[in-house]
N, C-alpha and C positions, 0 to 999 in steps of 0.2 A: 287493517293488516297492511304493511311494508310490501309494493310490489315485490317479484322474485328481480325486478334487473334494478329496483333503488339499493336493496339488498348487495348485489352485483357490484355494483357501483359504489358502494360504503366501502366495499372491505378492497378495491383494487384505492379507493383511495389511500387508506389506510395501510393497503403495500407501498405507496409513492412515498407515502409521508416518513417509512420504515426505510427507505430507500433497498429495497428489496427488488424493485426497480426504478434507480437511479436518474437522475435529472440528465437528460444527453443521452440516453440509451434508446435501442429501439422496445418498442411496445410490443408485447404476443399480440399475436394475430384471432382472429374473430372465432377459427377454428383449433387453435391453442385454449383460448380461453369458454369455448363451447366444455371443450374437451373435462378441462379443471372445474367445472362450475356442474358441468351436467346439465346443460339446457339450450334449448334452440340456439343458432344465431343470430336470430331476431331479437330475442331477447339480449344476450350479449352487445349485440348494434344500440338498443339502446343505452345500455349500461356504457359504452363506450360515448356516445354520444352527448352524454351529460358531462363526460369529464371534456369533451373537446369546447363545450361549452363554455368551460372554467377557466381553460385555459390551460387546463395540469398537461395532458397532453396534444397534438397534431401531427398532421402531416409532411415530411420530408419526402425527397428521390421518392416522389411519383404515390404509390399507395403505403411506403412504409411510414408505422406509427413513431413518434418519439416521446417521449417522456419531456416535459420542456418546464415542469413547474409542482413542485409540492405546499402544500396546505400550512408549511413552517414560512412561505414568504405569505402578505397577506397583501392579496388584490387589495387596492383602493375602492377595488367597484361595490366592494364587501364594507367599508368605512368602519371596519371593527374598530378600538379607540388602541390604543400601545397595552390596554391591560391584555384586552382582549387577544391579541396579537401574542401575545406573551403567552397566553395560556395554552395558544392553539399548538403552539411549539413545544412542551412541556415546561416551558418555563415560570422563574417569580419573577412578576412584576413587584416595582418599589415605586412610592411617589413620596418626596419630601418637598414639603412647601419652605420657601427663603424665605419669600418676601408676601404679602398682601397689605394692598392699601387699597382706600376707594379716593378716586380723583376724578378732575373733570374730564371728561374726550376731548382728546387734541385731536384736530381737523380731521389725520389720517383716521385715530377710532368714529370718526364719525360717518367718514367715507365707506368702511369697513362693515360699520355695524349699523348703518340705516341711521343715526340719530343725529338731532341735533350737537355742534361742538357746545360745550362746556357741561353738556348733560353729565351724571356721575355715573360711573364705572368703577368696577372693579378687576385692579389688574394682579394678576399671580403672578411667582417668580416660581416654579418648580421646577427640581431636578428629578429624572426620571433610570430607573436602575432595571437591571436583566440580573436577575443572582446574585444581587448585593451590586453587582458593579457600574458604576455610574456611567449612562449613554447618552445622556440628553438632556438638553436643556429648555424647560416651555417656557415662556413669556406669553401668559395667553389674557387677553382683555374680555369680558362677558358683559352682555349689556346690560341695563339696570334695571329690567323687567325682570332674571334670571340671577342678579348677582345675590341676595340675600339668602338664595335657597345654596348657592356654593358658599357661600360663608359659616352657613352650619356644618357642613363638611370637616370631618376630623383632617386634620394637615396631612397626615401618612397616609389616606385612603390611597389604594393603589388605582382606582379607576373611578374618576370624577362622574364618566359617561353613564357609569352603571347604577351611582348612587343617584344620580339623578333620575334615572329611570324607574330606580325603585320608589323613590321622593317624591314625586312628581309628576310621573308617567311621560319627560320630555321624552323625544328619542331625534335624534341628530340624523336625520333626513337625508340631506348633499353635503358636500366638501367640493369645495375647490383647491385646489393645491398647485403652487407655485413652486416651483425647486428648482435651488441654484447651489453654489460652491462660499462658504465666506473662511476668512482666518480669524481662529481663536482669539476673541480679546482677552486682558487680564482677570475678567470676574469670568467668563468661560473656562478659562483656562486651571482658574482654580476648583470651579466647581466640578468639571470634569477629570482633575488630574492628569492633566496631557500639558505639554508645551504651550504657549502664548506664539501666537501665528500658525498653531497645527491645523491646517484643513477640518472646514465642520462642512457639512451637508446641514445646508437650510430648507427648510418648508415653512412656506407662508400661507396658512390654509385659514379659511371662512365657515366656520358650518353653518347650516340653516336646519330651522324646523321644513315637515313636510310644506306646510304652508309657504315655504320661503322666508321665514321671519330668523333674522342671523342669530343667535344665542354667542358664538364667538369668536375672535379671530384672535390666531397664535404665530408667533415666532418661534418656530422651533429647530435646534439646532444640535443636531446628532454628530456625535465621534463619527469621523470617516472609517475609522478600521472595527467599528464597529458595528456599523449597518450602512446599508448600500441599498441602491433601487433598480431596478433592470423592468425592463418593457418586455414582453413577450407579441408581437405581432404574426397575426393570421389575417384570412382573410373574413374571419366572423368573429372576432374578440380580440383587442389590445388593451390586456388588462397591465398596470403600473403597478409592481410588487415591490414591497419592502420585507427585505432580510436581513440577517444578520452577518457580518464580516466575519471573517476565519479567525479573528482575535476570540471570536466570544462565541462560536459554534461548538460547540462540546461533540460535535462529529467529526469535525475537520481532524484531519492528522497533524 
């Protein structure tokens, strides 16, 4: 049986996520939410305590609570993959593969991915969608211990991570991630429907097995006005969130 404060704690998420209490807002108090729930404060302290964990909310001016993050951005420290991310939001994820070929690793995939250069790899070209509407752009390399099992993958799968998990039982373990600012070139540009030199948000990220062994490293290049990443700093958790920009928020005004 669900303790009474995980209980607690599910459903004040689930108000965050409703924005029923708002991102910037202050948070009810220990004795507000005794009140609403019907149960100690001790129990409420923990229930509260799991979300300061997360990062959803913390502390501002001294003991007041704030609201500083919902469940539609998706910590990294969580490594859900973009399907996942999607869903947590209410959203559809889309994945359309362009391009697949197997080539040899050039120096940087060898760097990347543990292997010797000219070993063969297999490199994707996908575009990645939120509600039909194109955000993203992956260029992901997979090393050649993992590439055969993505190659049976149907091209539209909306979530590579997942199928392989089903297939294979891998599960993508760390990420590293690198992020910077680039301009749209002409195959960006067209794949995503935006201008040629529109600002993309880049991520250069690594996964690995628990083990550490890489499965693969992606290029990935998101519409600026369509997702965005913000840090949340405390002095127990700075979790890296990715959200969606006000172009494609279906809350936003």
């Amino acid at each position: 049986m669900t303790a009474r404060h995980e209980q607690i704690a599910e459903e004040l998420r689930r108000a965050i996520d409703s924005e029923e209490y708002p991102v910037g807002t202050p948070f009810p108090s220990e004795s507000e939410l005794s009140a609403r729930f019907g149960v100690s404060r001790g129990t409420v302290r923990q229930a509260v305590a799991a979300l300061t964990t997360e990062g959803l909310i913390g502390s501002r001016q001294g003991a007041l609570r704030v609201v500083l993050a919902s469940r539609r951005s998706q910590s990294f420290a969580e490594l859900r993959s973009f399907a996942q991310w999607a869903r947590a939001m209410g959203r559809t994820a889309t994945g359309t593969v362009v391009l697949t070929e197997r080539r040899p690793a050039t120096a940087e995939d060898a760097s990347r991915l543990r292997l010797r250069t000219g070993t063969d790899v297999l490199s994707v070209l996908r575009v990645r969608g939120l509600d039909g509407d194109p955000v993203l752009v992956e260029r992901t390399v997979y090393a050649d211990w993992i590439a055969p099992d993505v190659e049976r993958i149907e091209p539209d799968c909306p979530s590579v991570t997942q199928r392989l998990y089903e297939g294979t039982g891998l599960v993508f373990a760390y990420g590293e991630h690198l992020i910077d600012a680039v301009a749209a070139g002409a195959r960006d540009a067209e794949l995503l429907g935006i201008r040629r030199t529109s600002p993309l948000l880049r991520v250069r990220r690594v996964t690995t097995t628990h083990a550490g062994r890489p499965v693969e490293w992606s290029d990935d290049r998101y519409r600026s006005d369509a997702v965005s990443f913000s840090v949340h700093n405390s002095i127990g958790t700075n979790p890296l969130a990715r959200r969606t920009g006000p172009r494609l928020d279906p809350t936003a005004c």
